[in-house]
GUGU-921011 format. One record per residue (C-alpha): x, y, z; residue in three letters. Coordinates in pm, whole numbers, plus 32768, in hexadecimal, padded with zeros to 4 digits. Example, Ala and Ser with C-alpha at 12.3 -4.5 7.8 and 13.67 -1.06 7.14 Angstrom:
<sites>
+------+------+------+-----+
|   px |   py |   pz | res |
+------+------+------+-----+
| 84CE | 7E3E | 830C | ALA |
| 8557 | 7F96 | 82CA | SER |
+------+------+------+-----+
</sites>
This chain:
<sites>
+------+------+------+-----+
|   px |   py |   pz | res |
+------+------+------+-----+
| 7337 | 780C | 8862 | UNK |
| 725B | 791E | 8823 | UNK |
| 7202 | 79B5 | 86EF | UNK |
| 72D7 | 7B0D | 8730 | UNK |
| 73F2 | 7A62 | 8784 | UNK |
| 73D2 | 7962 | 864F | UNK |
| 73DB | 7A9C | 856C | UNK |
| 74DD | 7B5C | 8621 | UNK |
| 75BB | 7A3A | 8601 | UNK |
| 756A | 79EC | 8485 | UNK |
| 75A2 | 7B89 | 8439 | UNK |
| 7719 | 7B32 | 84E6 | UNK |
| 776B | 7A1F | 8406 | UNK |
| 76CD | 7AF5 | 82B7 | UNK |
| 779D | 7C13 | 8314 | UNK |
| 78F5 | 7B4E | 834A | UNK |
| 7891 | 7ABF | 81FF | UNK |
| 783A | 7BFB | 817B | UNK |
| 793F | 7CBD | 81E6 | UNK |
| 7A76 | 7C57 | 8137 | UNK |
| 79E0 | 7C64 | 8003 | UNK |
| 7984 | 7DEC | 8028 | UNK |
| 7AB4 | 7E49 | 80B3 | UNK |
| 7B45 | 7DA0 | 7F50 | UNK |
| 7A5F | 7E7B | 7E7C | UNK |
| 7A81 | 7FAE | 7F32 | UNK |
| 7BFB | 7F8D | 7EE9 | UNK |
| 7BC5 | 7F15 | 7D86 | UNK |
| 7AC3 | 806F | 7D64 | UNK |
| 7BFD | 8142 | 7DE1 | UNK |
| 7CD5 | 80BC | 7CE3 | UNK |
| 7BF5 | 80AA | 7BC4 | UNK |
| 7B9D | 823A | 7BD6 | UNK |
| 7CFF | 8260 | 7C2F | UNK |
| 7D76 | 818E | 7AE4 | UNK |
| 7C49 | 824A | 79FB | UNK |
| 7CBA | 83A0 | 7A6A | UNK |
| 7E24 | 835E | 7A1E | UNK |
| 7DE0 | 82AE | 78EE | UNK |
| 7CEC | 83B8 | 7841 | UNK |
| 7DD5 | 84A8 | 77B1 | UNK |
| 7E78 | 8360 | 76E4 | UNK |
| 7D4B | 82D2 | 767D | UNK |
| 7CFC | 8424 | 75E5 | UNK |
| 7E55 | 847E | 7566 | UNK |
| 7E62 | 8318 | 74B9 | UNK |
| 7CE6 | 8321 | 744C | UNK |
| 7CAB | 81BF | 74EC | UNK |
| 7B5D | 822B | 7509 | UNK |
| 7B2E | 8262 | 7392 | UNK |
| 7BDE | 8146 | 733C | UNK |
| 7B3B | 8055 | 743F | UNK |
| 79C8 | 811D | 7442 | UNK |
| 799A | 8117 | 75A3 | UNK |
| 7A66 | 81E0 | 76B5 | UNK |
| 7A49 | 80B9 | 7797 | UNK |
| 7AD2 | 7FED | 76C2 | UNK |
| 7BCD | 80BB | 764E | UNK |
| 7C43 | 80F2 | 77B7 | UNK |
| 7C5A | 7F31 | 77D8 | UNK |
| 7D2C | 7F27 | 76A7 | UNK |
| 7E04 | 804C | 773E | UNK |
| 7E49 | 7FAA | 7874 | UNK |
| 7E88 | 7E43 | 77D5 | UNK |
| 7F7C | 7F05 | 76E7 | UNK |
| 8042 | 7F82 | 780E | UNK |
| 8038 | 7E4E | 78CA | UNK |
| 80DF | 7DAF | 7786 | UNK |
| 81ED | 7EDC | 7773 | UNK |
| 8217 | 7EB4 | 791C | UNK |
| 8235 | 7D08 | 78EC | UNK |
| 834F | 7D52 | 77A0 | UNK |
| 8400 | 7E37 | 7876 | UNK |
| 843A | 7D43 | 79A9 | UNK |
| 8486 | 7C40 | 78AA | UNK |
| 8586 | 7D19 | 7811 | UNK |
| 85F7 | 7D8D | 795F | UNK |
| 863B | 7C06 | 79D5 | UNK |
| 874A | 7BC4 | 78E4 | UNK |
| 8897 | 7C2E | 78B6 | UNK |
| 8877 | 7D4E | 77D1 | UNK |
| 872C | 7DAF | 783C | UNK |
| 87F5 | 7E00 | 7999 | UNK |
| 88F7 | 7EC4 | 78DE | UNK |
| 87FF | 7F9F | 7844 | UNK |
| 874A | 8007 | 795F | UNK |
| 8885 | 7FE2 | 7A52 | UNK |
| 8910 | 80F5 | 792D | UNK |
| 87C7 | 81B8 | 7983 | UNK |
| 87DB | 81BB | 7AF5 | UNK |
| 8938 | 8248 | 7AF4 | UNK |
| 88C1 | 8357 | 7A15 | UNK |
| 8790 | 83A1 | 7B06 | UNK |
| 8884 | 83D2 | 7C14 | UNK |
| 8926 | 84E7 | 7B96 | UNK |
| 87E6 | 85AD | 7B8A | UNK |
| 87B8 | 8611 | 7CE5 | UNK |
| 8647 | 8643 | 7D14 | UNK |
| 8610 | 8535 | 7C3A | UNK |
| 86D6 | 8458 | 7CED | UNK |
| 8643 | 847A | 7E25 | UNK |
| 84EF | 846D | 7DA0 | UNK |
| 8540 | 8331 | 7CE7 | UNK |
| 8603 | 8245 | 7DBE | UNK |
| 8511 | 82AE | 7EE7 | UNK |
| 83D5 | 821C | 7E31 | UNK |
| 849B | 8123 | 7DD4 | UNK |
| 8520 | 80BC | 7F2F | UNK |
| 83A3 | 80E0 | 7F93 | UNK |
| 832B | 7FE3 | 7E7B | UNK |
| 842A | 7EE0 | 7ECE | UNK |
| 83BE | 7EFB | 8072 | UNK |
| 8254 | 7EE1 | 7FE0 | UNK |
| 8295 | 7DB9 | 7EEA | UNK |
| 8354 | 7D05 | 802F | UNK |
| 831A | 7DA0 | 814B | UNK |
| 8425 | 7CE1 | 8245 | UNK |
| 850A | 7D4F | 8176 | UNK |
| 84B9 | 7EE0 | 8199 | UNK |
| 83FF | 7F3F | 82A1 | UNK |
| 8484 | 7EC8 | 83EC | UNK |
| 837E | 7EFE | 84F0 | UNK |
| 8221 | 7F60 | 8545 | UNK |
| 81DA | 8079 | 863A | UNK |
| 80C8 | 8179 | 86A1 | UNK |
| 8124 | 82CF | 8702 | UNK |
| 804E | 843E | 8728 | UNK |
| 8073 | 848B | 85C0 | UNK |
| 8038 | 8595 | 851E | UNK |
| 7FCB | 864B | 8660 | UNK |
| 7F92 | 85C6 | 87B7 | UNK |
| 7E46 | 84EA | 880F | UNK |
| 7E56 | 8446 | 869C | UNK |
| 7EED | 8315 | 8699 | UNK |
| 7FA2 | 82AE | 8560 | UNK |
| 802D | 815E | 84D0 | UNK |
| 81A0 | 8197 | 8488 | UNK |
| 82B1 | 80A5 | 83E1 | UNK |
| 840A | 80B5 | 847F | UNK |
| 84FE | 80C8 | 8352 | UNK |
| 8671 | 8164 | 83AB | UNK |
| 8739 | 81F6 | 84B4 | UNK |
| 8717 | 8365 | 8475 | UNK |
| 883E | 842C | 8397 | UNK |
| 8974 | 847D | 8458 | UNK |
| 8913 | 85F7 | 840F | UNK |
| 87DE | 85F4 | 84A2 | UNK |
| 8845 | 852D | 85D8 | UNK |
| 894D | 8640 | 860B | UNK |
| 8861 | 874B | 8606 | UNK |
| 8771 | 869E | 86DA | UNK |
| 8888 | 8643 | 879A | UNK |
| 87B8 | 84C1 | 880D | UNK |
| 87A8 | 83B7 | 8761 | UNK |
| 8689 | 83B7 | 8678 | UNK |
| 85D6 | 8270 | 8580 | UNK |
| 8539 | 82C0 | 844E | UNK |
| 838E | 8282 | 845F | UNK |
| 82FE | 8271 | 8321 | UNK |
| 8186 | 82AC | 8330 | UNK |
| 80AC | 8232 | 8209 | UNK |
| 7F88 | 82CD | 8186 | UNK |
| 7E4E | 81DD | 8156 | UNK |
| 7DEE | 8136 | 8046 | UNK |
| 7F16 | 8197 | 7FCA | UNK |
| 804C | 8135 | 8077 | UNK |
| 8169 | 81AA | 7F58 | UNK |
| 80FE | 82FE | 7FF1 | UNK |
| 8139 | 83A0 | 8172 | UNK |
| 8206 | 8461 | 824A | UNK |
| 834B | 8413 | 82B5 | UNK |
| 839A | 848D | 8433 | UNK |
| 84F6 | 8490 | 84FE | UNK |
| 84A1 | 83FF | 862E | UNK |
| 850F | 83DF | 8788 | UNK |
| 84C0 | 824C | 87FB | UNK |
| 841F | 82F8 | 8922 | UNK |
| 8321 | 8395 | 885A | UNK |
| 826D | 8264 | 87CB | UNK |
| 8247 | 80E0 | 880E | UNK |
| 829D | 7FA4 | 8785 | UNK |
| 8153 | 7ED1 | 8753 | UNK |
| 8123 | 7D69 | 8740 | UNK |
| 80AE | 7D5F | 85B7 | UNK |
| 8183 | 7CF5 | 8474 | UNK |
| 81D5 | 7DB6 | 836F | UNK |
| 80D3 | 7D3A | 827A | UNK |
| 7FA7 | 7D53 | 838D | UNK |
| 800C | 7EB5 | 83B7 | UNK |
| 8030 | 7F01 | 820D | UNK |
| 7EC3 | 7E39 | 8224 | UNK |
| 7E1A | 7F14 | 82F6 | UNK |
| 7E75 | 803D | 825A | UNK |
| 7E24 | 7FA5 | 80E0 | UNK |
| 7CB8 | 7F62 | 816D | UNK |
| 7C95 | 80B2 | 8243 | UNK |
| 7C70 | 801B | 8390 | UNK |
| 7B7F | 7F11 | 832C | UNK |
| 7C54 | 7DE6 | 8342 | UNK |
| 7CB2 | 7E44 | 84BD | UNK |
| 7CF1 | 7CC7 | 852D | UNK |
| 7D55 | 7BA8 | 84BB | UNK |
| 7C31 | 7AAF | 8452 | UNK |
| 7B8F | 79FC | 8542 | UNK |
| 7ABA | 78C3 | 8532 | UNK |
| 7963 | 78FA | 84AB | UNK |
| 785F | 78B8 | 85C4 | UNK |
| 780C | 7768 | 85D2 | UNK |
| 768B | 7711 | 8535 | UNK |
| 7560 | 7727 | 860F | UNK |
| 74C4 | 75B9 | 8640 | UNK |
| 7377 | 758C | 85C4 | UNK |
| 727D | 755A | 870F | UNK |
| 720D | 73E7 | 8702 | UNK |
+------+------+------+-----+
</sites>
């Protein structure tokens, strides 16, 4: 083997090597800015920083705080009266309109996320938002009665994720004409759109080593 195609496989087997592990920071560099941005105002209302002496810091503790008050609340949540309390607050939320549908629609979207089988139903591409772009789309519900009547066809809901973040998109009423079932699961489909297109297959073997030349 010649000495072009020794390095040209050896930059192949870096790059499958290589790749995974920038696709994880470039997600992990989304959320971080995302989290520090969100976070600021409290670390200044609180005066983390002053008490701490360095923003950074301050931000860490922050985050571990509210991963503590997230973990108590799901332990409160997974007994008895725990599931009162917030089954007490959920009937409350849906008598606020707005707030209701706002609510229970995140919440419907977390749950699909957290197990996707269990939410989404199935994977398809269709011209979305305009024709000659190709979106992925999640098949979630038969469309309302009401908007079947005024379409007057039957029509599937398409939920279409944004990427990185999935919890967000655009939800379409859809004739089954108008897009296509693909053969990829649920999770390979959320995965693609968490790493923006750059975990497009499923992995493959890495290429085998080049012999040494006796």
């Amino acid at each position: 083997m010649d000495a072009l195609a020794r390095l040209r496989s050896s930059f192949i087997a870096g790059l499958f090597l290589v790749l995974p592990l920038a696709v994880t920071l470039f997600v992990l560099d989304w959320a971080v800015n995302r989290l520090t941005i969100t976070l600021a105002p409290v670390v200044s209302e609180t005066g983390l920083a002053e008490l701490v002496g360095n923003e950074v810091l301050a931000t860490a503790l922050a985050v571990v705080i509210i991963a503590f008050g997230v973990t108590l609340l799901g332990f409160v949540a997974s007994h008895e009266a725990g599931r009162r309390l917030f089954g007490g607050f959920e009937r409350g939320v849906r008598l606020l309109p707005v707030v209701r549908a706002v609510y229970f629609g995140v919440r419907q979207v977390s749950e699909s996320l957290a197990s996707p089988s269990d939410g989404f139903d199935r994977v398809v591409v269709a011209e979305f938002p305009r024709d000659g772009t190709y979106a992925i789309g999640f098949i979630t519900n038969p469309a309302p009665s009401g908007v079947r009547r005024v379409a007057g066809e039957d029509l599937m809901t398409v939920f279409f994720p944004h990427s990185p973040n999935p919890t967000a998109g655009k939800l379409a009423m859809m004739h089954p004409d108008d897009y296509d079932e693909i053969d990829m699961s649920v999770a390979r489909g959320l995965r693609l759109l968490v790493t923006t297109g750059l975990s497009v297959d499923d992995p493959k073997r890495l290429p085998a080593p080049v012999a040494a030349d006796d």
